[in-house]
gemmi code that builds the backbone of each chain (N, CA, C; Angstrom):
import gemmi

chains = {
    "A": [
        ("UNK", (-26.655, 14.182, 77.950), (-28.002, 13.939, 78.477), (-28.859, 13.304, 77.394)),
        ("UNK", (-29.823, 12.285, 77.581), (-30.573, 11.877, 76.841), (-31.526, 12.283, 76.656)),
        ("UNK", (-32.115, 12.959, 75.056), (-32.913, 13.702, 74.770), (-34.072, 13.267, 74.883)),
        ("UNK", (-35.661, 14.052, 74.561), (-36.641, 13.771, 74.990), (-37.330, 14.191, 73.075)),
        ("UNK", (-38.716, 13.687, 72.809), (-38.861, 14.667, 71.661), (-40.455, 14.272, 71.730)),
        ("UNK", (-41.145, 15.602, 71.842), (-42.429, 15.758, 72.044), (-43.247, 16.524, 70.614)),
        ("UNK", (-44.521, 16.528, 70.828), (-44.665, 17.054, 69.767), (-45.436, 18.948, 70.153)),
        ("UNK", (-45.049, 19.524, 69.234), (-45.270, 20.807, 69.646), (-45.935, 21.833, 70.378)),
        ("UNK", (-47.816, 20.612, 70.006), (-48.736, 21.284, 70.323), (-49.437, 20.462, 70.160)),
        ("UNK", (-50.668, 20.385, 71.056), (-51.910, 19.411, 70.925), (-53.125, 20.234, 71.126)),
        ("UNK", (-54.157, 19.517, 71.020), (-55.796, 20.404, 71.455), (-56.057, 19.346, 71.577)),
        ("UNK", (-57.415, 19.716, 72.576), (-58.520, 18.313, 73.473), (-59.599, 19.826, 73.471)),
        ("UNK", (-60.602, 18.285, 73.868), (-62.082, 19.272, 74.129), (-61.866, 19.119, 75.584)),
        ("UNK", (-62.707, 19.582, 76.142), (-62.977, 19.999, 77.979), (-63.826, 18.136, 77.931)),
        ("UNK", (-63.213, 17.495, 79.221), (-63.501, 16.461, 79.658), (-63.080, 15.349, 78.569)),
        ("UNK", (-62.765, 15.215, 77.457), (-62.031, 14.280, 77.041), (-60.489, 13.725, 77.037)),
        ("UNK", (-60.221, 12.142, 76.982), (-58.896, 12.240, 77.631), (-58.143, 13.081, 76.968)),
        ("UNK", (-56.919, 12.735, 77.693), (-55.496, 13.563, 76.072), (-54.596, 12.739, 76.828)),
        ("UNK", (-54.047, 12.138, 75.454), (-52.778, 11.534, 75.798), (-51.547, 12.206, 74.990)),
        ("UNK", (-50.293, 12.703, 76.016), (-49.448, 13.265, 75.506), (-48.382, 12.339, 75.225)),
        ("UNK", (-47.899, 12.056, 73.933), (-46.767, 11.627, 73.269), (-45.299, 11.683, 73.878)),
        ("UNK", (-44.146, 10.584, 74.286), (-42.782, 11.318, 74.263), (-41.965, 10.416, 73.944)),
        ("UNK", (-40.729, 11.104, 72.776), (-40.089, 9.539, 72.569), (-38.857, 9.993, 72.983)),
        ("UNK", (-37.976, 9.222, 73.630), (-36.939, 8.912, 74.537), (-36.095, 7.857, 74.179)),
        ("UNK", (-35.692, 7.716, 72.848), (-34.899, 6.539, 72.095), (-33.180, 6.102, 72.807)),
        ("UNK", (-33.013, 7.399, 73.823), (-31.870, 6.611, 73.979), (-31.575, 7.226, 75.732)),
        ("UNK", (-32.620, 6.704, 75.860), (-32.599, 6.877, 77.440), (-32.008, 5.406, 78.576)),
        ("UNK", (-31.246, 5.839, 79.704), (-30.585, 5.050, 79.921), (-31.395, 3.870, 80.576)),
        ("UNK", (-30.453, 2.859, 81.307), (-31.387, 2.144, 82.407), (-31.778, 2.854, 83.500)),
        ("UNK", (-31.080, 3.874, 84.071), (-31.208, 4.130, 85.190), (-32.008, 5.477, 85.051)),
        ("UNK", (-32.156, 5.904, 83.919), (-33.146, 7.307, 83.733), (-34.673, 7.574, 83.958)),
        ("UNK", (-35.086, 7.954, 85.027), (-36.472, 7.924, 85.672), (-36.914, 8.724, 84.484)),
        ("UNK", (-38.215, 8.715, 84.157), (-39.083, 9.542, 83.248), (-40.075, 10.508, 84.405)),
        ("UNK", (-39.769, 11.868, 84.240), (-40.754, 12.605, 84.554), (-41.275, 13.499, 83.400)),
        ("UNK", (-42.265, 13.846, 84.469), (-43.129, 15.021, 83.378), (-43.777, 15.963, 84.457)),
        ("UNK", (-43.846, 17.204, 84.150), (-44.230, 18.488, 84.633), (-44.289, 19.196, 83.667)),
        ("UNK", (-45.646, 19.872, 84.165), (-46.255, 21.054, 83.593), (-45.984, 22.556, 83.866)),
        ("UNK", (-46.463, 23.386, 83.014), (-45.829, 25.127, 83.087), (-47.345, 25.644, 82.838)),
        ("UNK", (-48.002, 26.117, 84.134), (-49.420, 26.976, 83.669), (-49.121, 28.072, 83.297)),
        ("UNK", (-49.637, 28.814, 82.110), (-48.907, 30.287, 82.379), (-48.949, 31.321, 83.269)),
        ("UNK", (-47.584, 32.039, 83.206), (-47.058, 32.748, 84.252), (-46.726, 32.140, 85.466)),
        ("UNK", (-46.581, 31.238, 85.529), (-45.703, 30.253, 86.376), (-44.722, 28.963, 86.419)),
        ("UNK", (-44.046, 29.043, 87.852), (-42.987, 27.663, 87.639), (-43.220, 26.847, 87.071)),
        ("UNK", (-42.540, 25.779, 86.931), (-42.708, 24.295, 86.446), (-43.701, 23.470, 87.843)),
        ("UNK", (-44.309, 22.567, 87.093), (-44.942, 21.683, 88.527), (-45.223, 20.129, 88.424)),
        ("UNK", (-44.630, 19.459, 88.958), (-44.560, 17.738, 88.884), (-45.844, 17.556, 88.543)),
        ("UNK", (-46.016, 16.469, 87.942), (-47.162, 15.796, 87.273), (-46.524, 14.373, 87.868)),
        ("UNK", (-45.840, 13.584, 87.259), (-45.886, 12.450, 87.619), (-44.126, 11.733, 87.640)),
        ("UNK", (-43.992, 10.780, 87.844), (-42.970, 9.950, 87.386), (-42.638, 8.622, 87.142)),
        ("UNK", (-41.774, 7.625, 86.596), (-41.985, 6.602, 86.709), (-40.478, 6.272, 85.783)),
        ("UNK", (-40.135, 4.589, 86.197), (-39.195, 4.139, 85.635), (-39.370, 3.176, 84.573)),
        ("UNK", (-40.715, 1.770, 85.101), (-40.530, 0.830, 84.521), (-41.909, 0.661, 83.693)),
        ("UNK", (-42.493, 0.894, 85.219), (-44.381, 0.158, 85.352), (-44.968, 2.031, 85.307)),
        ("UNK", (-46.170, 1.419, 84.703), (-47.149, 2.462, 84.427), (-47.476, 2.998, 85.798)),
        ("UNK", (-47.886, 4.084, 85.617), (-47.990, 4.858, 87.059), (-49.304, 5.434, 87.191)),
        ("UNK", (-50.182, 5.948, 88.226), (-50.963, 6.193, 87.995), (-50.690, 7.065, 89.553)),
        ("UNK", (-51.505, 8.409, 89.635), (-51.629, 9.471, 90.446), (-52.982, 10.269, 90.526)),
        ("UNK", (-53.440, 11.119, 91.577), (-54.276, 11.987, 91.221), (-54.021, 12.675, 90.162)),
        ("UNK", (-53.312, 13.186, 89.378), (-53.180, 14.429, 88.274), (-53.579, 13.569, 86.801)),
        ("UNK", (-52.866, 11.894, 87.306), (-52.433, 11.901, 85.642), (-52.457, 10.470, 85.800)),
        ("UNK", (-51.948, 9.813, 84.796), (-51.194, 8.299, 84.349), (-49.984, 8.437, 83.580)),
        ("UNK", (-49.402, 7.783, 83.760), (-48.319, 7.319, 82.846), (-47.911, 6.213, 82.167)),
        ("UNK", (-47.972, 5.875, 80.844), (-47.420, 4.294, 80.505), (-46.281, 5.048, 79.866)),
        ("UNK", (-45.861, 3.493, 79.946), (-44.490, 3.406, 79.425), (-44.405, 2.362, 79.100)),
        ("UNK", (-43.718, 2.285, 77.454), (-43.369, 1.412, 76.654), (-42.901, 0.809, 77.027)),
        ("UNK", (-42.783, -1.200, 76.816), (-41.902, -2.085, 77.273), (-40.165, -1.837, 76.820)),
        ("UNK", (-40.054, -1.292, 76.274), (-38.829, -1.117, 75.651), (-38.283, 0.390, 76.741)),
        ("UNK", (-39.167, 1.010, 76.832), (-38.725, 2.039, 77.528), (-37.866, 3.477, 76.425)),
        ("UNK", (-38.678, 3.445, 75.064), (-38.251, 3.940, 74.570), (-39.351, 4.963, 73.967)),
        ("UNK", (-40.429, 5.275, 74.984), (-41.611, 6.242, 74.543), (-42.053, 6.060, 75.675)),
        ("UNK", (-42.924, 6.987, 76.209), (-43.736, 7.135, 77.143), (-45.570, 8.206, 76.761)),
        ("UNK", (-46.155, 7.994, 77.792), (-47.267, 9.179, 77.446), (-48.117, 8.903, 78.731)),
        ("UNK", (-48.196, 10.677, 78.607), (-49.145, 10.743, 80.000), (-50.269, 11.135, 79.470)),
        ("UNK", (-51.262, 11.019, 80.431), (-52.279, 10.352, 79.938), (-53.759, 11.049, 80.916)),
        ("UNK", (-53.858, 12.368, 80.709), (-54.886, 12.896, 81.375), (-56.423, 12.358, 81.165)),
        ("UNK", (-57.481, 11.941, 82.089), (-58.290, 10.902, 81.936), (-59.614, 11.704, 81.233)),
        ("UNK", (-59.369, 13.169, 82.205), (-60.831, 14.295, 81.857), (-59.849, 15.644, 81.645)),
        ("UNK", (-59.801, 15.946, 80.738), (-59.380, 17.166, 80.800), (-60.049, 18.106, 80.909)),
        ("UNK", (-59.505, 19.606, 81.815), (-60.282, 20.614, 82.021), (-59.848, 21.866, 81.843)),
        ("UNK", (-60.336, 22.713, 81.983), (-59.490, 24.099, 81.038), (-58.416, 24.151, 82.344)),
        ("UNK", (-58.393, 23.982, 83.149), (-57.110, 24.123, 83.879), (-55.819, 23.162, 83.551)),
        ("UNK", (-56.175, 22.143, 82.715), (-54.891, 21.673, 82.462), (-54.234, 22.280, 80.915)),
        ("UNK", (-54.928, 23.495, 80.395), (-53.779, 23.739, 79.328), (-52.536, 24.629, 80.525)),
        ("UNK", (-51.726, 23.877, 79.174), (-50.428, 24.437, 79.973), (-49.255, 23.496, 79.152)),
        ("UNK", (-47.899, 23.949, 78.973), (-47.172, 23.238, 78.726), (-46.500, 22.087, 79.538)),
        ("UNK", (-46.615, 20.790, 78.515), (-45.932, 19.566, 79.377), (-44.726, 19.428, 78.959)),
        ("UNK", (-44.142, 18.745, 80.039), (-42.244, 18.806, 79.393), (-42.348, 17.231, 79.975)),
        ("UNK", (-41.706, 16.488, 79.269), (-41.227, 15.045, 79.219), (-39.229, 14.985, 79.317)),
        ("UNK", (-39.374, 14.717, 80.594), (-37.980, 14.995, 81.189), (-37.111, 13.910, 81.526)),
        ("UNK", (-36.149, 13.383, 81.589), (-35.302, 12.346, 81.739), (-34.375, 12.836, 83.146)),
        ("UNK", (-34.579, 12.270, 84.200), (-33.848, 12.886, 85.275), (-32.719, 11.874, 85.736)),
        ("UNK", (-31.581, 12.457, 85.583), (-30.253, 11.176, 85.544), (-29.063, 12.539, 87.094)),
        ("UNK", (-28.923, 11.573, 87.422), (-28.542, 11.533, 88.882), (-27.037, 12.219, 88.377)),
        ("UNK", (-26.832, 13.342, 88.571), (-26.051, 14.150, 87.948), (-24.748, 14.833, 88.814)),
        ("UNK", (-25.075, 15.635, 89.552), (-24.601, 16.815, 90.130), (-23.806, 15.677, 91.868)),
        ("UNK", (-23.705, 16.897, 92.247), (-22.264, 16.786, 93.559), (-23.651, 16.357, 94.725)),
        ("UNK", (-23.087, 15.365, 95.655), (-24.155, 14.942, 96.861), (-25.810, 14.883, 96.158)),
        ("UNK", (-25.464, 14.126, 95.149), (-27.080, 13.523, 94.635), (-28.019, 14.718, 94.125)),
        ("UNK", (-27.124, 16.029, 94.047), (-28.203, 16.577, 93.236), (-28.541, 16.581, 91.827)),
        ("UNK", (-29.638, 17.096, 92.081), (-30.353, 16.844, 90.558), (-30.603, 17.330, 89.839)),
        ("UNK", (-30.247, 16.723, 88.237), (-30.639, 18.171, 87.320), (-31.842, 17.579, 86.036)),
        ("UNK", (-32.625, 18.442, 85.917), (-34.113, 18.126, 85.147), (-33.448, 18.796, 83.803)),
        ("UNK", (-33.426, 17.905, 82.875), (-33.297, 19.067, 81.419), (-34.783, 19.250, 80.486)),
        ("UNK", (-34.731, 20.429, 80.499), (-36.051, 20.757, 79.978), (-36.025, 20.937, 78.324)),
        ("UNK", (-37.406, 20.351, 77.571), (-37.189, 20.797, 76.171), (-37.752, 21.660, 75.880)),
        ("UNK", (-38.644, 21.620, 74.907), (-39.565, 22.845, 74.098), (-40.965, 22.170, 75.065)),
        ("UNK", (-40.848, 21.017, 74.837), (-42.321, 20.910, 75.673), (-43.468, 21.137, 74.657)),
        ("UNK", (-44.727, 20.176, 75.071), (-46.360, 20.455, 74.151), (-46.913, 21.178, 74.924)),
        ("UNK", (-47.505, 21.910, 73.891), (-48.057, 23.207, 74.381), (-49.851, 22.688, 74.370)),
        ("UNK", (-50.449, 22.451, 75.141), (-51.498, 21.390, 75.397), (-52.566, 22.405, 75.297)),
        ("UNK", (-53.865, 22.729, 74.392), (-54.623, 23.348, 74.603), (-56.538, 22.734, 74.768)),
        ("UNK", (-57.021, 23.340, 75.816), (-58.559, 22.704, 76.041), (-59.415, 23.416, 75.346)),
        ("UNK", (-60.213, 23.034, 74.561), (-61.405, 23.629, 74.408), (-62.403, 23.464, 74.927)),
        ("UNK", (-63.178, 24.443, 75.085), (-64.754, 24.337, 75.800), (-65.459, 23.928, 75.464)),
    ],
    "B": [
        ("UNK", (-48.709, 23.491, 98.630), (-47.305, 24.503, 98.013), (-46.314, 24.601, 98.821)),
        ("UNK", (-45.042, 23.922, 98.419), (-43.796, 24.666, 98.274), (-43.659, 25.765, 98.980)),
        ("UNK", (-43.224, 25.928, 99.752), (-43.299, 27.677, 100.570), (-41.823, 28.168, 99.497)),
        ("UNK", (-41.823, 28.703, 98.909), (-40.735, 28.755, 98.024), (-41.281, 30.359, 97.530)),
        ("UNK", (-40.672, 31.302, 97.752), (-40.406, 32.689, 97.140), (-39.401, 33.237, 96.358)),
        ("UNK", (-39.504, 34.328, 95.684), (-38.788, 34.534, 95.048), (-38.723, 36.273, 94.931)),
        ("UNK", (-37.262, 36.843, 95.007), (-37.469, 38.571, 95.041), (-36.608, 38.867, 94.452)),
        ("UNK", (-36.553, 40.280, 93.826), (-38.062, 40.812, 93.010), (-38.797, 39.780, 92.031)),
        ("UNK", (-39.808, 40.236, 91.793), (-40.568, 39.288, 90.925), (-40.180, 40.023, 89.617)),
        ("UNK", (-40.075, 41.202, 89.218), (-39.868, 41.912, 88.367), (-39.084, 42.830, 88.428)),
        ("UNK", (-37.920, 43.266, 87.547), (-36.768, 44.042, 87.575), (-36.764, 44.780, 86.441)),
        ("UNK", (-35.823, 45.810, 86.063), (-35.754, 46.299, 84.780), (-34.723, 47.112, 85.464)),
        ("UNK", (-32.986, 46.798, 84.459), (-32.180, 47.239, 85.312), (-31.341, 47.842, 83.729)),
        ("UNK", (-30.267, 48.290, 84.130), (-29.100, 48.438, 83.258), (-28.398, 47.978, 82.349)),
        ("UNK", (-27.778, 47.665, 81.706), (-26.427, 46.865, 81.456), (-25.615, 47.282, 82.219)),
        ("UNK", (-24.588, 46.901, 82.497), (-23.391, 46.604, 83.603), (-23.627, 46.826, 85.060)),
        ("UNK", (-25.054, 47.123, 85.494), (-25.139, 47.322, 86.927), (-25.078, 45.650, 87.317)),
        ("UNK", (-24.735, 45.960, 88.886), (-25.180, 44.546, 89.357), (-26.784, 44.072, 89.694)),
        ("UNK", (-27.033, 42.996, 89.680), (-28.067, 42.927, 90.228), (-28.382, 41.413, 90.741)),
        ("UNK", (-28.849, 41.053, 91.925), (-29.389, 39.846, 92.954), (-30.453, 39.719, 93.033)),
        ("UNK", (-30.884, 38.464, 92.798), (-31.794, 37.537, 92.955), (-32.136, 36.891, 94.214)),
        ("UNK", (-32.841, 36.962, 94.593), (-33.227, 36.490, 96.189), (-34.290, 34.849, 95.839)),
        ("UNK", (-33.939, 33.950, 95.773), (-34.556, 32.067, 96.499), (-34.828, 32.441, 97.600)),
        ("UNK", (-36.503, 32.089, 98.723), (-36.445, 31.823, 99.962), (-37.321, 30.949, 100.215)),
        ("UNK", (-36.582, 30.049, 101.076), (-37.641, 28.751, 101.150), (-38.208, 28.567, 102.631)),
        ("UNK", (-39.428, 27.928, 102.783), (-39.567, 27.781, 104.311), (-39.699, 25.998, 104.919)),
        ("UNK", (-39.524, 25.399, 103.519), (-39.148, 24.034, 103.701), (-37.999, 23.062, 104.245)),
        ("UNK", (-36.765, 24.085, 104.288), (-36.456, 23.131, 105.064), (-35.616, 22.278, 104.141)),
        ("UNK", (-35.195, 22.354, 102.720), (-35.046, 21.405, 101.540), (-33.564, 21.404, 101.619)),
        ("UNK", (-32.662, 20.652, 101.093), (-31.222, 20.488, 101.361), (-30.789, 21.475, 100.064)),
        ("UNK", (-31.558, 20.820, 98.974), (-30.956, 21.087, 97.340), (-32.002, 22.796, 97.086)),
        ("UNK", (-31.245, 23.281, 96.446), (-31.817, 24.445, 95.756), (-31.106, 25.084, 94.590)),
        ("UNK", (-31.694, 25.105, 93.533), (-31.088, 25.153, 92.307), (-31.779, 26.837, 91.574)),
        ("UNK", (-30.754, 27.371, 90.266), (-31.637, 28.456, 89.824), (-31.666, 27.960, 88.433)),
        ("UNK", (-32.496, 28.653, 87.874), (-32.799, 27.846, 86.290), (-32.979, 29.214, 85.755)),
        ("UNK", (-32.568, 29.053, 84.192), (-33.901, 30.507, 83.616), (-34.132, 29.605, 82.350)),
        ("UNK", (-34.964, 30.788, 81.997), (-36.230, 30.546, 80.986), (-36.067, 30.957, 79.906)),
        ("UNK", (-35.919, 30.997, 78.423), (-35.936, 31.607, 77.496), (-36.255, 31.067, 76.248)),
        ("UNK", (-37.348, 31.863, 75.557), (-37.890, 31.051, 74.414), (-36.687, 30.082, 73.299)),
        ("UNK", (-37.360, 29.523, 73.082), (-36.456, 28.561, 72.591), (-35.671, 27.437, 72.945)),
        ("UNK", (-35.384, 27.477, 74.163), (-34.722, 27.102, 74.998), (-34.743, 26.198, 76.187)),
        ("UNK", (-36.233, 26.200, 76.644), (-36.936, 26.063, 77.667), (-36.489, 25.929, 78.907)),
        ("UNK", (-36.207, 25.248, 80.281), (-35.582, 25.759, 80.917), (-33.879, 25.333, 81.068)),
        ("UNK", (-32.768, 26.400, 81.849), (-31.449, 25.540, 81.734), (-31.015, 25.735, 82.898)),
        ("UNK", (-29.943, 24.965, 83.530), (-30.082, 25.243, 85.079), (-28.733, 25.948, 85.162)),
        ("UNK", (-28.250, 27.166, 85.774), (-27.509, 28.093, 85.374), (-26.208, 27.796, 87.125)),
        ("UNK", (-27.034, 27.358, 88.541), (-26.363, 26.946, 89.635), (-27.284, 25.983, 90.522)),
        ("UNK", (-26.616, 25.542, 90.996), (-27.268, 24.873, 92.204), (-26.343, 24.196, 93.703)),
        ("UNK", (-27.015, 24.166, 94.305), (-26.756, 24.747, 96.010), (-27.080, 22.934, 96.416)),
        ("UNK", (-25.876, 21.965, 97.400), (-26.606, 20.596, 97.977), (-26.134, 21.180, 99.062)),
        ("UNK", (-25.932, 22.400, 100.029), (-25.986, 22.573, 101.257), (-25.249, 23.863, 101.507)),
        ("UNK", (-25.141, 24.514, 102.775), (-24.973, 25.444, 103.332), (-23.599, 26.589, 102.652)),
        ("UNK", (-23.585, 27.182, 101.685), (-21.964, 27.430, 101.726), (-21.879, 26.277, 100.689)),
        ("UNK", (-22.338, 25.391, 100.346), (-22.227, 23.814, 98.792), (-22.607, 24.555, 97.254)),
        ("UNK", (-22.221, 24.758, 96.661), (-22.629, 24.963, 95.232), (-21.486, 24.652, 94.350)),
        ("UNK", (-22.425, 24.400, 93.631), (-21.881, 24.148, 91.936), (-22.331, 25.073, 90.879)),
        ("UNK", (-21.361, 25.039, 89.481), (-22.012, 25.135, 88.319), (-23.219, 24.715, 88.010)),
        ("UNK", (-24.179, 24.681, 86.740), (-24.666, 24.092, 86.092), (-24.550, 24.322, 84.515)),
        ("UNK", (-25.123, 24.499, 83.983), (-24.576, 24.262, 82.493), (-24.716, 25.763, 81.375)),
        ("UNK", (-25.233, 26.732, 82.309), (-25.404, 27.962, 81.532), (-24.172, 29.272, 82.519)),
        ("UNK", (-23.600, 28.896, 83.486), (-23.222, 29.646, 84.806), (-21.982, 30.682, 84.525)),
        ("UNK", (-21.535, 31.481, 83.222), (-20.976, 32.153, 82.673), (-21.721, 33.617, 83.248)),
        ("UNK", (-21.149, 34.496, 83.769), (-21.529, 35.641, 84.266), (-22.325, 35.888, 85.344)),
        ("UNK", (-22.743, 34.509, 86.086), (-23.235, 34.332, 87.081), (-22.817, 33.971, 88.440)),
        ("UNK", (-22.746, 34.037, 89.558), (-22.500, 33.845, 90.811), (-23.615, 33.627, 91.987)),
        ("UNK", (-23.651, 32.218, 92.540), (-24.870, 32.176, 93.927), (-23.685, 32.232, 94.803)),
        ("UNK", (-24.622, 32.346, 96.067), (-24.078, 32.326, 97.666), (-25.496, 31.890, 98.437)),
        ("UNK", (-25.213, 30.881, 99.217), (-25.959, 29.973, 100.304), (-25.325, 30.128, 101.860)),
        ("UNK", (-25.678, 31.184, 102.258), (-24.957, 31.418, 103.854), (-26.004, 30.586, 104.879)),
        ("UNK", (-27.539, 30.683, 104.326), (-28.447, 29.581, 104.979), (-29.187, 29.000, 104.510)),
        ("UNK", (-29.828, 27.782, 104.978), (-30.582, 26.896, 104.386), (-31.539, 27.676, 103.544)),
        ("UNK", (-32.000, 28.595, 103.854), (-33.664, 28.850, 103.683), (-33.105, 29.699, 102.392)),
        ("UNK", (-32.047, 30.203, 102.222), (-31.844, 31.776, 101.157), (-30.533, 31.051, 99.818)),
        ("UNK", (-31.223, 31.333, 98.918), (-29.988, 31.049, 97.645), (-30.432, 32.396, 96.888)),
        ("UNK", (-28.923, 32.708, 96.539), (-28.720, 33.927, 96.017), (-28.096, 33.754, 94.639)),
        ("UNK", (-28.553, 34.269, 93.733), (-28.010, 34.405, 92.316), (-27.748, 35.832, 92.438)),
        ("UNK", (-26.395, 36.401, 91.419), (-26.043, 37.422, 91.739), (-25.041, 37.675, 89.816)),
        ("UNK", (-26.070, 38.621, 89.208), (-25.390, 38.885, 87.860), (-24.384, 40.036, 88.135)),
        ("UNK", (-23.337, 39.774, 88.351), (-22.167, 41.179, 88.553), (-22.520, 41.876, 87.839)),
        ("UNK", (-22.678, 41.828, 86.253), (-22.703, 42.650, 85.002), (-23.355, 42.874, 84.382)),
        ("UNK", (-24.869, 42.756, 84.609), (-25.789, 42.522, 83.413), (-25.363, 43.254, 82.271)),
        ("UNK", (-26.155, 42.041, 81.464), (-25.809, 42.330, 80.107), (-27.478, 41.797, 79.526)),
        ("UNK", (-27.584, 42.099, 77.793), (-28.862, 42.067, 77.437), (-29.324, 40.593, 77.533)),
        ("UNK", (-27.893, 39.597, 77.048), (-28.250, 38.305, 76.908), (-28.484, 38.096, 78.199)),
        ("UNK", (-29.005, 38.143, 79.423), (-28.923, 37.760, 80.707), (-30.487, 38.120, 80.716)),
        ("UNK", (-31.571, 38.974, 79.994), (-32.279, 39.264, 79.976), (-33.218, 37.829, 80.118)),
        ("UNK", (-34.452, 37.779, 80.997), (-34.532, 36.062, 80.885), (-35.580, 36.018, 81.913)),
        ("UNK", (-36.574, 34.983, 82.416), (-37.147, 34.731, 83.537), (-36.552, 34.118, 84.179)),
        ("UNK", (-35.997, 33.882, 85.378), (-35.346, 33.167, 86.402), (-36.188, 32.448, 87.201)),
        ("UNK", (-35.870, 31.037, 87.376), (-36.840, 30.114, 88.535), (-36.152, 29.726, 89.758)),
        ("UNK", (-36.143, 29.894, 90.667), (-35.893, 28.798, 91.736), (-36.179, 27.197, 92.235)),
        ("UNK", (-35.826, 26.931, 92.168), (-36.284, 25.311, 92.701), (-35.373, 24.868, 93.911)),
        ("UNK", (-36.461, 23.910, 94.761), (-35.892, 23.288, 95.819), (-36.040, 22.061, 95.522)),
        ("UNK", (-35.730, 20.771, 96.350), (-35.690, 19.314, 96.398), (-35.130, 18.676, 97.529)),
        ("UNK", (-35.984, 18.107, 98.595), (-35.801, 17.725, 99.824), (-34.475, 16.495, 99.670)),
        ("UNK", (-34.623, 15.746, 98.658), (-33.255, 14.610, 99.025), (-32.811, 14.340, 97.346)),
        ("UNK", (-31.935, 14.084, 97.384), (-31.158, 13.807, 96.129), (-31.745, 12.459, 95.287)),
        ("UNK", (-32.892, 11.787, 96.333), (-33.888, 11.220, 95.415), (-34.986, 11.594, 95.757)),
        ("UNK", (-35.500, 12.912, 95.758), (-36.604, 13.326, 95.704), (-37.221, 13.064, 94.696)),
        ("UNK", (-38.668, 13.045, 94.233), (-38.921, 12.792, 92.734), (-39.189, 14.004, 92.095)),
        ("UNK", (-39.656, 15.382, 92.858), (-40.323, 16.582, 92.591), (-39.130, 17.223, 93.004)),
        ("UNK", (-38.970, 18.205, 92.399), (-38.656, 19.688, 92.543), (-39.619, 20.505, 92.520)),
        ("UNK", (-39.596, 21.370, 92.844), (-40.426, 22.431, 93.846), (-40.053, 23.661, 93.106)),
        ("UNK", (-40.908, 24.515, 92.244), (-40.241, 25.555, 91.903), (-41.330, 27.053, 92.213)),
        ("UNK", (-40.544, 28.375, 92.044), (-41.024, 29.656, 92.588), (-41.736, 29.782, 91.627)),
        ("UNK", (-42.123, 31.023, 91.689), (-43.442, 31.928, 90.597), (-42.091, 32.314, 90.106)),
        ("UNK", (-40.890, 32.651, 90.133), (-39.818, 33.264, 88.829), (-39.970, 34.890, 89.253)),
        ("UNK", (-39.160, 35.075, 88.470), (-38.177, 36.423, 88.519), (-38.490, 36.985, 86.912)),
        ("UNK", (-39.018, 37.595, 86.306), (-38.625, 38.494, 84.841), (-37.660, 39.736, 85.119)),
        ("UNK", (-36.372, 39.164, 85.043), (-35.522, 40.343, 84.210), (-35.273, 41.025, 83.079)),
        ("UNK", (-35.105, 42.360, 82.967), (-34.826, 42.675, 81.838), (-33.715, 43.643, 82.255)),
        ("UNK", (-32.990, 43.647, 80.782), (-31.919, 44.317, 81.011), (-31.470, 45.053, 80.150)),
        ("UNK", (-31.436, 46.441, 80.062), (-31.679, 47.472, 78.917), (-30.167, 47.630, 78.073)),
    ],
}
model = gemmi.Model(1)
for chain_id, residues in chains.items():
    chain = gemmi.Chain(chain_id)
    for i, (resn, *xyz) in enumerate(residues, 1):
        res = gemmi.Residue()
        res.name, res.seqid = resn, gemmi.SeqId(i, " ")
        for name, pos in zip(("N", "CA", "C"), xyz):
            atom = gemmi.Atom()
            atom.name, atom.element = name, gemmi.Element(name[0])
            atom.pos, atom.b_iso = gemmi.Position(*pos), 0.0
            res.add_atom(atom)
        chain.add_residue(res)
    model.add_chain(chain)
structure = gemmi.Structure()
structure.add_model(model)
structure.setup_entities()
């Protein structure tokens, strides 16, 4: 599987952007980039995805390097509801009848201040 | 939300008893997978289910066993607990094999004395 490498931990103030870091040096052609978040005491939860072109959603943005060898999402206002850990995931078409497997890392541990 | 449950939410069992994990979904999703959690580690996917009675391994699935008799129910099932099994457990669903989201439960905390 092609690894992901984030950085540990970040801080933002309340309503300023945050852009989260991910480098992905040997990710394939066909490896979609996601990212999902972990609020605490709960599951994992999609944030966004994308392959080529920058993405943009209610939650978030995403660019992605022309090379495709970094990415970062890209929260516009942050608010104390988005601390939480982000995981920068490489999802490669794996398993029996197209299922799928997400490998998760350590993930940034994203914190807001007030 | 995901209609996606998960039972017990919290356990505290033995070593060598058995103990099951209950996935229940009201979606309707083909794929359903179990993952756990453990510092360091973050998550690893231990089985997963592409249909009725369909499962596979995944990459942690040593002392573990699911069963899928229906769509809606995936069962993880530790014959033996042991301490290393000690762990939060997630569920996840995923409507098509290119879904972009997985769908996951509030989790399971086991412990295992």
């Amino acid at each position: 599987d092609a690894k992901t490498t984030q950085p540990n931990s970040m801080e933002s103030n309340e309503e300023e952007p945050v852009h989260l870091p991910c480098n992905h040096s040997t990710i394939s052609g066909t490896d979609y980039i996601h990212w999902y978040r972990q609020l605490p005491s709960q599951g994992p939860e999609y944030v966004i995805h994308g392959l080529t072109s920058n993405v943009n959603n209610r939650m978030a943005s995403l660019a992605i390097a022309e090379d495709r060898k970094s990415s970062t999402l890209i929260l516009h206002r942050a608010t104390l509801r988005d601390a939480a850990v982000y995981y920068c995931i490489l999802r490669a078409n794996l398993l029996i009848q197209g299922a799928q497997k997400l490998v998760f890392g350590q993930g940034t541990r994203l914190t807001i201040n007030p | 939300d995901a209609g996606i449950t998960q039972s017990p939410r919290h356990k505290v069992t033995e070593t060598g008893t058995p103990v099951t994990l209950r996935c229940h979904q009201t979606e309707n999703h083909r794929y359903m997978y179990w993952y756990r959690q453990d510092p360091g580690h973050g998550l690893r996917l231990i089985h997963y289910s592409y249909g009725v009675k369909d499962t596979d391994k995944g990459e942690v699935s040593d002392g573990y066993s699911v069963s899928r008799s229906k769509t809606e129910d995936f069962l993880l099932t530790l014959e033996s607990a042991t301490s290393s099994q000690t762990s939060v457990y997630f569920c996840a669903i995923s409507e098509t094999g290119q879904s972009y989201e997985q769908y996951f439960g509030p989790g399971t905390r086991l412990t295992v004395t």
